[in-house]
C-alpha positions in Angstrom: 7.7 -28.7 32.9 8.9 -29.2 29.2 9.4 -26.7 26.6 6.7 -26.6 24.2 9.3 -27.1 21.4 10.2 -30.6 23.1 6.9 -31.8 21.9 4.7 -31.2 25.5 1.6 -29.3 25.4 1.8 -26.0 25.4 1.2 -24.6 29.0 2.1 -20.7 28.7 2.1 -18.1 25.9 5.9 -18.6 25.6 5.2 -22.3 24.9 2.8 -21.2 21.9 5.1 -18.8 20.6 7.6 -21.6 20.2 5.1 -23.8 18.8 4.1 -21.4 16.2 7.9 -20.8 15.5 8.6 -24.2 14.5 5.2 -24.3 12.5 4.9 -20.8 10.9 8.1 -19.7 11.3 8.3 -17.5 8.1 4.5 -16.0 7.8 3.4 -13.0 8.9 2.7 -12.6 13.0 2.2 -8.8 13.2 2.1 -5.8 11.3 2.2 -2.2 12.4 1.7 0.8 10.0 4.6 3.7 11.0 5.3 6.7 8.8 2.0 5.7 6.4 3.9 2.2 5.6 3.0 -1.1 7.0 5.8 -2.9 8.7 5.8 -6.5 9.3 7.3 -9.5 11.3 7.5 -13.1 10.7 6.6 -15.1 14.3 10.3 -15.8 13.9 11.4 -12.5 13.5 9.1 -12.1 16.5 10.4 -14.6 18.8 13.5 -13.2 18.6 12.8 -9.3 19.3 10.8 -10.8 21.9 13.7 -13.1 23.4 16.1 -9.8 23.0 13.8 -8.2 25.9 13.1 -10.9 28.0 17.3 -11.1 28.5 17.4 -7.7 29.1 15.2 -7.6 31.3 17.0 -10.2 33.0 20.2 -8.4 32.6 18.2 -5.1 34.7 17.4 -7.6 37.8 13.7 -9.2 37.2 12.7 -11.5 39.3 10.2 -14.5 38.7 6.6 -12.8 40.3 7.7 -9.8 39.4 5.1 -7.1 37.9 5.8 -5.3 34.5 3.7 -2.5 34.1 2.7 -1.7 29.9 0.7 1.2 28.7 0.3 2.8 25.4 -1.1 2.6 21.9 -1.4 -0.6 20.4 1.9 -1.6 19.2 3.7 -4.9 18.6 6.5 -4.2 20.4 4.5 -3.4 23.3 2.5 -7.1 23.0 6.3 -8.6 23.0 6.9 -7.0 26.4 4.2 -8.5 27.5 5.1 -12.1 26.0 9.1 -11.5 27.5 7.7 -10.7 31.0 6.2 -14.4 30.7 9.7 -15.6 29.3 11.7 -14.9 32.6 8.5 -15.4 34.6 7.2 -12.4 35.7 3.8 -11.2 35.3 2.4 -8.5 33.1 -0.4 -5.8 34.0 -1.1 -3.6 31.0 -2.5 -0.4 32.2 -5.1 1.8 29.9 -3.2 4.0 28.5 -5.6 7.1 28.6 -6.2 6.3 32.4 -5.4 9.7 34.5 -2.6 10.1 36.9 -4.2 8.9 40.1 -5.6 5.5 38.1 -2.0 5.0 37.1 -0.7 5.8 40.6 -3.4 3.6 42.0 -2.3 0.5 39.5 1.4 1.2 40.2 1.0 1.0 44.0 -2.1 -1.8 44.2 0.4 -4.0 41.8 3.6 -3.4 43.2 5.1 -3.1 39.8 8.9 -2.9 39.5 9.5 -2.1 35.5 7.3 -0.7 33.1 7.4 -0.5 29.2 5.4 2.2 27.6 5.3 3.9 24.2 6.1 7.8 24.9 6.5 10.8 26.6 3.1 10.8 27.7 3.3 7.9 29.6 6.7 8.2 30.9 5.3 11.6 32.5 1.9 9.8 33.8 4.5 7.4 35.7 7.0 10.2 37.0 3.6 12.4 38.1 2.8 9.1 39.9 5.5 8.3 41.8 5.2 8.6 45.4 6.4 6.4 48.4 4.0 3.8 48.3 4.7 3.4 44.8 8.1 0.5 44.3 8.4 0.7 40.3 12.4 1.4 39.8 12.9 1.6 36.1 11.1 3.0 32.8 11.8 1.6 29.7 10.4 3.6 26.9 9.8 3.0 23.0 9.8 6.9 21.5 12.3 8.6 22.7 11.3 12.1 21.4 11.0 14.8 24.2 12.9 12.6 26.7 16.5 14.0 26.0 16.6 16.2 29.5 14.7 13.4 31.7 16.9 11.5 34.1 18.1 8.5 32.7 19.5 7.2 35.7 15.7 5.3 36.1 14.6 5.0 32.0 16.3 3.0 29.5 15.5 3.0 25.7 13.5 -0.5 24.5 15.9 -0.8 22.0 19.0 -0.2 24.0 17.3 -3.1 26.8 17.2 -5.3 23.7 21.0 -4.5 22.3 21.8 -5.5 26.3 19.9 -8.8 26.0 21.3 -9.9 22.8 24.6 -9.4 24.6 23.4 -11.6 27.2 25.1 -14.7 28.4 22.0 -16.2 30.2 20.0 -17.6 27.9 20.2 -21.1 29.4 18.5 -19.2 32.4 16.0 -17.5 30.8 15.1 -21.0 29.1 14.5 -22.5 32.4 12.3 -19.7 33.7 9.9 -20.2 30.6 10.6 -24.4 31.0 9.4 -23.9 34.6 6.5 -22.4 33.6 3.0 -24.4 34.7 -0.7 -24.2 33.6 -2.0 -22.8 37.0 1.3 -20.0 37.3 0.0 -16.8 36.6 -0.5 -15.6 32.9 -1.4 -12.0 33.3 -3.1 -9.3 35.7 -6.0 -7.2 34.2 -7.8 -4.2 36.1 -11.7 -4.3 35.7 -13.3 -1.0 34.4 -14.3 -0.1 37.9 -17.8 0.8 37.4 -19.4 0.4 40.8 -15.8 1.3 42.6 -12.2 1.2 42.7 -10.8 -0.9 39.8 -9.6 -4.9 41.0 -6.9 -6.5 39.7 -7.8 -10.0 37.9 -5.2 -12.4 38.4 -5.4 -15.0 35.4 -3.8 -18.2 35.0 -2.6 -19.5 31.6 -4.8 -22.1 32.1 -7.3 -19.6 31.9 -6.1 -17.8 29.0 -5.3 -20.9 26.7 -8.1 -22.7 27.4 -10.5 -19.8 26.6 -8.0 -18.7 23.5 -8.7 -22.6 22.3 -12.4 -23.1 22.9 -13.3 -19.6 21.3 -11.2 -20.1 18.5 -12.5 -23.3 17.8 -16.1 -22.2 18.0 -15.3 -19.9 15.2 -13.4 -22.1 13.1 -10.3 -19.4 13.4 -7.3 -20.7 11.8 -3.6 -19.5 10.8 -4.9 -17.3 7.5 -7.0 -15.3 9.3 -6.1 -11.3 10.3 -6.9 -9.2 13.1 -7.0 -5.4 13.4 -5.6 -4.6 17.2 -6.6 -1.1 18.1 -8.7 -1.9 21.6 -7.2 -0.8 24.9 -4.1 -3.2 25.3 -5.4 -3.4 29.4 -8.9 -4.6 28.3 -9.5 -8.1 28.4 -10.9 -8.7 25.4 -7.6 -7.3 23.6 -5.4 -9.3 25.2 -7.7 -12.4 24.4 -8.1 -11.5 20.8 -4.3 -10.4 20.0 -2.5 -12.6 22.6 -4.4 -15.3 23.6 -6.1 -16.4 20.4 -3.4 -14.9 18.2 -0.8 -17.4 20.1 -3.4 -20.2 19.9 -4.0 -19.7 16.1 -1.2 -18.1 14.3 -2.9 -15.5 13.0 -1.7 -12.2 12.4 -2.1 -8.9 14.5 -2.1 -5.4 12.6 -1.6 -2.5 14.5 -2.9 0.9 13.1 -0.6 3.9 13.1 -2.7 5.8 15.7 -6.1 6.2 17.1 -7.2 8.8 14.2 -6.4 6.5 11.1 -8.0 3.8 12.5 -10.8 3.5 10.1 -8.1 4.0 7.3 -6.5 1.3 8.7 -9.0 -0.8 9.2 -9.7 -0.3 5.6 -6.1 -1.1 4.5 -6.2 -4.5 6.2 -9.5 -5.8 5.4 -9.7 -7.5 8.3 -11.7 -11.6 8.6 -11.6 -11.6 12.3 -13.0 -8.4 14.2 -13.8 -7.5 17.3 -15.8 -4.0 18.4 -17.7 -2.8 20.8 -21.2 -1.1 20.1 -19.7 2.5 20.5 -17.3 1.7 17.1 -20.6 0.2 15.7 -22.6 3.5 16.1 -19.8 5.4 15.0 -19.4 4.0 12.0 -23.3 4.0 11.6 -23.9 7.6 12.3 -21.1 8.4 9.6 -22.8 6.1 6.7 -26.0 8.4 7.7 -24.5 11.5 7.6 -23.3 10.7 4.3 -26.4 9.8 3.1 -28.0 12.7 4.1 -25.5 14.4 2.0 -25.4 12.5 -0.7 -28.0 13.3 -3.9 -31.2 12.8 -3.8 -30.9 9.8 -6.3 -28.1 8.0 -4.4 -30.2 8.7 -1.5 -33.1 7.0 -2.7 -31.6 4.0 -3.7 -30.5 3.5 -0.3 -33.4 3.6 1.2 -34.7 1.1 -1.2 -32.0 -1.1 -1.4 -31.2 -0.7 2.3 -35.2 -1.4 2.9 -34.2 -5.1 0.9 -31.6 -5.3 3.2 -33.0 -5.3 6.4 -35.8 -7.8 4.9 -34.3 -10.7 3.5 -30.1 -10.1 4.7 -30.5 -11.7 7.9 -31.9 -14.7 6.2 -29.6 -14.8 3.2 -26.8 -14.7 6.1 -27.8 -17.4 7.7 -28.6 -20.0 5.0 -32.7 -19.9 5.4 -35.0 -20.2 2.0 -35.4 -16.8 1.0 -37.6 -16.3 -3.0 -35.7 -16.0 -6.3 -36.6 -12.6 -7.1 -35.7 -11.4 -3.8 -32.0 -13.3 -3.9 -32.0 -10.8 -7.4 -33.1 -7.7 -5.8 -30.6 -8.5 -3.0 -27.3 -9.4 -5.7 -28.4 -6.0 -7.2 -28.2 -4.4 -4.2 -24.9 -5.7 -2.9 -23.6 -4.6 -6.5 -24.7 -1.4 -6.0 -25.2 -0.4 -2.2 -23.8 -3.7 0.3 -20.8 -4.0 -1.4 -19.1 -0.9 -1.7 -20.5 0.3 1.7 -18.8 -2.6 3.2 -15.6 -1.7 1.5 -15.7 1.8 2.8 -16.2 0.3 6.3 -13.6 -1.7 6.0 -16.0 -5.1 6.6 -15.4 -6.5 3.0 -13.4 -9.5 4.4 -14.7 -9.9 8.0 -15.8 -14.5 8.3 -16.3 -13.3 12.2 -17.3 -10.4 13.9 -18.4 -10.0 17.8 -19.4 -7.0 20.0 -19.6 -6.9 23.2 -18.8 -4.8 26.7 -22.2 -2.9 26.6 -25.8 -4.2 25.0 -25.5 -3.2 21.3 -29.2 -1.7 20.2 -30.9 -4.1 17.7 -31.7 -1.8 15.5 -28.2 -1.7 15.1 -26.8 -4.8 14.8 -29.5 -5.6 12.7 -28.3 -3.1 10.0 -25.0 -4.1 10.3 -26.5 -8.2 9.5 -28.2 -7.5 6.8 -25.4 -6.2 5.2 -24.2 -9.5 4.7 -22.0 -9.1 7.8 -21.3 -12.4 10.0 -21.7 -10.1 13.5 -22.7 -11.9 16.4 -23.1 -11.2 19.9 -20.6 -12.6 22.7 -21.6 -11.8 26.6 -18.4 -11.8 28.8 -16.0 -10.1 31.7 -12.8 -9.8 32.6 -13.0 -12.8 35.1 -14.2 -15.4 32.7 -11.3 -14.4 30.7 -13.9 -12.6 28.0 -16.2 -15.6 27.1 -19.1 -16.9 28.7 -21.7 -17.3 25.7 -21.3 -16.8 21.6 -23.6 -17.1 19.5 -23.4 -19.9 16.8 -23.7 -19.2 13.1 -27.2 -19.6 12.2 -28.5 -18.9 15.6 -27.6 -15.4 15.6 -30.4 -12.8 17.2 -30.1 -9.5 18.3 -32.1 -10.4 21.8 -30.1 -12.5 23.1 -25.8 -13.1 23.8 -26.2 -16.8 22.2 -25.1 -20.1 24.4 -22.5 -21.1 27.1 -19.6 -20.8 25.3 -17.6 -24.4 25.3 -16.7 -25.3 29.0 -18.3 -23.0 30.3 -22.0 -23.7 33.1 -24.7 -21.4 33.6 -27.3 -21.1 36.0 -29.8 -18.7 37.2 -30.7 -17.8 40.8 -34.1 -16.7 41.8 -33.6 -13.6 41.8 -32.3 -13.8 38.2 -28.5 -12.7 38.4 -26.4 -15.0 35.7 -23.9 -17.2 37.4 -21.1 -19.3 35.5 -18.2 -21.3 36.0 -15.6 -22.5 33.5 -12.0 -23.3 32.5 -11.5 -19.6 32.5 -12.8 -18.6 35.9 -10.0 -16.4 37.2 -7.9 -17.0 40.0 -8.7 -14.1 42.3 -8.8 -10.8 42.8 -5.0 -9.3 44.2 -4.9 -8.8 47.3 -8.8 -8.8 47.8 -9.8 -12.2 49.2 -13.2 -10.7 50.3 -14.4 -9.6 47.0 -12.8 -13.2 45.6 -15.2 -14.8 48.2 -17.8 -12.6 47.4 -17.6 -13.0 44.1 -16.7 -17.0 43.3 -17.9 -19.3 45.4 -16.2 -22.6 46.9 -17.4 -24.5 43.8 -16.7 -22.1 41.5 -19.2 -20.1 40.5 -19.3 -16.3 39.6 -22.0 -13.7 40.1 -21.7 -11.5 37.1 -23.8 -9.2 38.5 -26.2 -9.3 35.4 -29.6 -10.5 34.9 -31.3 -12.6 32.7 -32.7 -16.2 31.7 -32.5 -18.9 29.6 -34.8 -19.7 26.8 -36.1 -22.9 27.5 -36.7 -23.6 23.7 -33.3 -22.3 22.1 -30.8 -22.7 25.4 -29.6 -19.2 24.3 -29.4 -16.5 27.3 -31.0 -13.0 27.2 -29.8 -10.4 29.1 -31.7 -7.9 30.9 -29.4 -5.4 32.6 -27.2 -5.1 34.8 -29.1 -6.2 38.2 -28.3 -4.1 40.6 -30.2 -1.3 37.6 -33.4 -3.5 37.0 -36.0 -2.7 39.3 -39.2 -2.0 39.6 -41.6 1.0 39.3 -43.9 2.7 41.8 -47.2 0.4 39.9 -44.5 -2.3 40.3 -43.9 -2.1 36.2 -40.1 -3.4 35.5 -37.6 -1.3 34.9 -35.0 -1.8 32.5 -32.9 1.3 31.8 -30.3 -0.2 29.2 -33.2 -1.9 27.3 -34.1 2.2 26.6 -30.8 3.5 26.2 -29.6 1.1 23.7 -33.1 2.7 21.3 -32.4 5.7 21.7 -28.3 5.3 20.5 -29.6 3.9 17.6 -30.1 6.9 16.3 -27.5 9.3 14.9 -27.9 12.3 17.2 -27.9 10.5 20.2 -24.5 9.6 21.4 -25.6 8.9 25.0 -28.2 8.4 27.1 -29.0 7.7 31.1 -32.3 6.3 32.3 -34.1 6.9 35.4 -37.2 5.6 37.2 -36.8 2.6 39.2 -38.7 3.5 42.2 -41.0 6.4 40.7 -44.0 7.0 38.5 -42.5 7.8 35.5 -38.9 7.9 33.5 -36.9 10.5 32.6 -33.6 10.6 31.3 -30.4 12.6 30.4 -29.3 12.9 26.6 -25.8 13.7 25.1 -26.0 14.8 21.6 -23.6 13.8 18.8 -21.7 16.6 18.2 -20.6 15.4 15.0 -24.2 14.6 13.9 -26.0 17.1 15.3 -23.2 19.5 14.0 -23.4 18.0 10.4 -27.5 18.6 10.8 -27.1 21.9 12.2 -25.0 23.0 9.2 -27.5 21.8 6.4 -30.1 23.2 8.1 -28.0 26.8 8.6 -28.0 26.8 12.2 -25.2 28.5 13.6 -23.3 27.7 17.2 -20.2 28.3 18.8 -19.8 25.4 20.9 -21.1 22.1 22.0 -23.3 23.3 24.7 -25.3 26.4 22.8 -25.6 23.2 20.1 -27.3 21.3 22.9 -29.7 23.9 24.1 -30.6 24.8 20.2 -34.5 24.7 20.6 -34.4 23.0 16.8 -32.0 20.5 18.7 -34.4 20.0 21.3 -37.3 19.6 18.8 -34.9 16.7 17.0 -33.7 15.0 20.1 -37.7 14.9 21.1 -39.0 13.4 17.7 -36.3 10.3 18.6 -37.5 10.1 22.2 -41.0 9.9 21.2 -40.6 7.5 18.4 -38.8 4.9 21.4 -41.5 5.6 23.2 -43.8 4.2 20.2 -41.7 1.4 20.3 -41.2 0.7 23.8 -45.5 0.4 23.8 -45.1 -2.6 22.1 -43.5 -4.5 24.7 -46.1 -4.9 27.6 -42.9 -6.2 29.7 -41.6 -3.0 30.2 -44.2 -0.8 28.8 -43.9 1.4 31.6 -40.3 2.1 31.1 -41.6 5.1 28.3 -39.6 8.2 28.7 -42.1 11.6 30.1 -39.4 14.2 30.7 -35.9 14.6 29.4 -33.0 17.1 29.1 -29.9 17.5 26.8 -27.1 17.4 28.8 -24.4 20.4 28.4 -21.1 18.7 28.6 -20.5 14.9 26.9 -20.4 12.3 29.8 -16.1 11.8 30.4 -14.1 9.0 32.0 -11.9 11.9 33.0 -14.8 13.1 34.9 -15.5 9.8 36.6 -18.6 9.7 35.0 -17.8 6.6 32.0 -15.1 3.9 32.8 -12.3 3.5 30.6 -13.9 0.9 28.7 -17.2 3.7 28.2 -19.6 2.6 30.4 -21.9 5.0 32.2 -21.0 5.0 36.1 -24.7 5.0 36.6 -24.4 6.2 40.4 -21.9 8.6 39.9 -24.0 10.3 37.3 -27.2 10.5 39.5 -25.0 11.8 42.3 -23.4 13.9 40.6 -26.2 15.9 38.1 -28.8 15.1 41.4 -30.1 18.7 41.0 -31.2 17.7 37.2 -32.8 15.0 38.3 -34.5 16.4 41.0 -35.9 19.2 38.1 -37.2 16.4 35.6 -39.7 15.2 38.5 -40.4 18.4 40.4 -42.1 20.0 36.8 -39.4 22.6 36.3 -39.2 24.1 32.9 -35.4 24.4 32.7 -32.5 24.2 35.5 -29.4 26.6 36.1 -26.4 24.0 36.8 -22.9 24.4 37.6 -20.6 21.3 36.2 -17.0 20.8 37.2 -14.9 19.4 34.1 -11.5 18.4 33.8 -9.7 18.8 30.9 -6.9 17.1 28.8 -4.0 18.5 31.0 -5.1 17.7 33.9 -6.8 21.3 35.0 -10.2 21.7 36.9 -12.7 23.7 35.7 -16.9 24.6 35.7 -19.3 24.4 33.2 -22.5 26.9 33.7 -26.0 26.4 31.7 -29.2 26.5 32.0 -30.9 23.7 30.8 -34.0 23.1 29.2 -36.3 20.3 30.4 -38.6 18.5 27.4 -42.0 16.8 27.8 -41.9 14.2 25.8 -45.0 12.0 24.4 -45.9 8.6 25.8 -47.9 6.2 24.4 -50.6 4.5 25.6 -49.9 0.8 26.5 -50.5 -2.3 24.4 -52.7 -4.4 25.9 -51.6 -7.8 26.4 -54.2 -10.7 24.8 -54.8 -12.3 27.9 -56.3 -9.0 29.6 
């Protein structure tokens, strides 16, 4: 296969990079803030630090197949390891980096990785804790050296002291023909899945796969060179690797990289970002700050708000999307983004975003409303990690918070009878490694995937709506659906509510579990001079209680309005005494509720919301940041909350 520098299409990332050597040699390619300043590379500054690794790598034995292992923070170097791997042929599996000890162990044996790049002491010690017989990985190579003077060195090497080795090398005429011999269908990258119904599978994709996807989506959008990105995702989630390899590659763009997890927002505020990517957790985040705010703010700044923010929500979504909207209301509007929009979006960091997309979880509307009319282009994208992220968007102008927009280009849907999406595309993945059942299971001999989700397709807009996940819809004991994300999503709009878990299908009535916002709750508890010591006396705070019940009951209000699922209305309900924790088991790595291990495990609360109990003594094992187990005890109290009655339909 030809280089993509001898003029062939480009068939591999390596081939882009040389591509956008040769056509954007000199602009900026990534950025990473260190020490408060921003540090940057051209893409051929890049190209090089990247070929530095790739021959040192080769230098330390790596074989074509071989599996790198990456973990940490987001970090340019850490992307290049991932581009060198391709260079000499191997194959890279980035690894999340706040994944425990046994996930790691479990990723370093499934993979059969050989090397692995990571950022620090922390990982290096996740690896070394890991090791075992099973487990083939032979050499560390590590970024920050601080805190690994005394560690055996005999099996870790510096990145920079691998690079000094490579740019000694003699074998760059072999390290050319590795990336030369690269073809469309070899093997681009392996990604874990989150692992929400089990243990986490490996998705082999192809760079056929990965560029065709990175070109489709980017064209979709219009993305071009100019555009900037703000890289602060999980480097082992799909959608990262998309967005700061895949697209960046296809496009040219540049890819900041914020100092650490706790500036982000700083960061993100530095760079101004006109291509970003979240998912609805950052969303609410940033939403339940902006209230809290507000509810500190005076009470004339307050009031504007509201008004202006009431303007907003009316005529935004329209302005956004080019509809007629009345002269006076286009002034009210210019007023308000003078006074209110504008700045907001500037403390958000949003000023600049041409594109935005959330995805992973349903995002409530309320929500992503807010965000809209705002004058923010955010749109909904539905996806996995084995369509390699896309498999609708939403077009500008045909953005709605109900539904995850069209097939995204080259890609088919379809709906079975029993309404689980299936789709097939250019960026179907290969299979799963080492798992041909769950590949057949999974993809058929034609091609197409279950997602597992359900849904349909408007007949009258072609756009797809998603229910939930299908396995969770269900019915109830009248036979009413049940739709337990639909619910969830309300009740995150608000503030106070950081999480919430559903239940009914099968029974008379819903309950659910609540985690508070400690942050929001806190900030409330302090204006109103309520005193606690930790999170879980917060929780139990019967003016808590009384706060979290005035948001259930106003979902319920709302949930009346949809005869659909009507009967999904929320009768009893508890605060939950610990947050829900990956490190628990009970959210995957990418923060999705493990819905079964949650009932299973908190089966005595559940078993208290339907038996009429008053309040529940409970026991909870935790485990905390070092690795220790330990137990919560509470006893909980269980709310009534108040349903309304149901709208009748006009046909009855």
């Amino acid at each position: 296969m030809a280089s993509a520098a001898s003029g062939a299409a480009p068939v591999s990332i390596p081939h882009l990079l040389a591509r956008n050597v040769a056509q954007h040699g000199s602009k900026a390619a990534y950025r990473e803030k260190e020490f408060g300043i921003w540090q940057s590379w051209t893409w051929s500054e890049a190209a090089a630090e990247i070929d530095a690794l790739a021959l040192g790598l080769l230098e330390m034995g790596a074989n074509v197949g071989d599996h790198i292992a990456v973990s940490g923070r987001n970090r340019p170097a850490l992307y290049w390891a991932m581009v060198a791997a391709q260079k000499i042929g191997c194959i890279p599996v980035p690894l999340y980096q706040e994944a425990a000890v046994e996930e790691i162990a479990y990723a370093l044996e499934h993979s059969g990785a050989r090397f692995a790049v990571v950022g620090d002491q922390e990982q290096v010690d996740k690896l070394t804790d890991a090791s075992t017989d099973k487990i083939t990985l032979e050499h560390i190579i590590y970024l920050d050296g601080r805190g690994l003077r005394r560690y055996d060195h005999n099996v870790m090497t510096s990145y920079a002291d691998v690079q000094e080795r490579g740019r000694a090398s003699s074998r760059k005429a072999e390290m050319q023909a590795r990336t030369d011999a690269r073809t469309y269908d070899d093997t681009c990258v392996m990604l874990y899945t989150s692992g929400t119904t089990g243990r986490p599978k490996g998705v082999v994709l192809s760079n056929r796969n990965v560029i065709e996807t990175s070109k489709n989506s980017s064209e979709f959008d219009h993305l071009r060179a100019g555009d900037e990105v703000l890289a602060y995702l999980p480097m082992a989630w799909v959608g990262d690797f998309i967005f700061s390899v895949g697209q960046a590659m296809w496009t040219g763009f540049c890819v900041n990289c914020p100092e650490s997890a706790d500036t982000m927002l700083t960061d993100l505020r530095e760079i101004g970002p006109t291509y970003f990517f979240a998912p609805p957790r950052v969303f609410e985040t940033q939403l339940t700050t902006v209230m809290i705010r507000m509810e500190d703010a005076s009470k004339i700044k307050k009031r504007l708000f509201d008004h202006y923010m009431a303007i907003a929500r009316r005529v935004g979504p329209d302005l956004l999307d080019g509809k007629p909207v009345g002269l006076m209301d286009r002034i009210r509007y210019g007023l308000g983004n003078l006074l209110i929009y504008g700045p907001l979006k500037n403390t958000l960091g949003l000023s600049r975003v041409r594109v935005g997309y959330t995805a992973g979880e349903a995002i409530g509307p309320e929500i992503f409303d807010f965000y809209r009319s705002l004058g923010i282009n955010l749109k909904q994208l539905y996806g996995q990690t084995e369509a390699t992220v896309f498999i609708t968007q939403q077009p500008d102008g045909e953005v709605r918070s109900d539904t995850v927009g069209v097939p995204s280009p080259g890609v088919e849907l379809r709906i079975s009878e029993n309404g689980e999406v299936f789709y097939r595309s250019s960026g179907t993945f290969v299979e799963y490694y080492k798992n041909p059942e769950s590949t057949a299971s999974t993809k058929d001999p034609e091609g197409w995937v279950a997602t597992g989700d359900a849904g349909f397709i408007e007949e009258s807009t072609g756009h797809l709506r998603i229910i939930d996940r299908a396995k969770d819809v269900g019915k109830m004991a009248d036979g009413a659906m049940f739709a337990p994300k639909y619910v969830e999503n309300k009740l995150k709009f608000y503030p106070n509510i950081l999480e919430a878990v559903v239940f009914g299908a099968g029974r008379d009535r819903c309950t659910a579990f609540i985690n508070i916002d400690l942050t929001a709750v806190g900030n409330w508890a302090e204006r109103n001079n309520i005193a606690y010591s930790s999170y879980q006396e917060l929780s139990q705070h019967p003016q808590v209680l009384e706060l979290v019940a005035s948001h259930v009951n106003d979902v319920n209000a709302s949930i009346a309005d949809d005869p659909m699922l009507a009967g999904c209305q929320i009768h009893r309900f508890l605060v939950l005494h610990k947050e829900l924790d990956a490190d628990d088991g009970e959210m995957t790595r990418s923060r999705k509720v493990r819905r079964a291990v949650v009932g299973d495990k908190f089966a005595d609360l559940i078993t208290a919301l339907y038996d009429g109990s008053p309040e529940i003594y409970t026991e909870t094992e935790v485990t905390y940041e070092d690795g220790r187990k330990g137990a919560i005890k509470a006893t909980l109290v269980i709310c009534d909350a108040v349903v309304t009655a149901r709208r009748q339909m006009a046909a009855e």
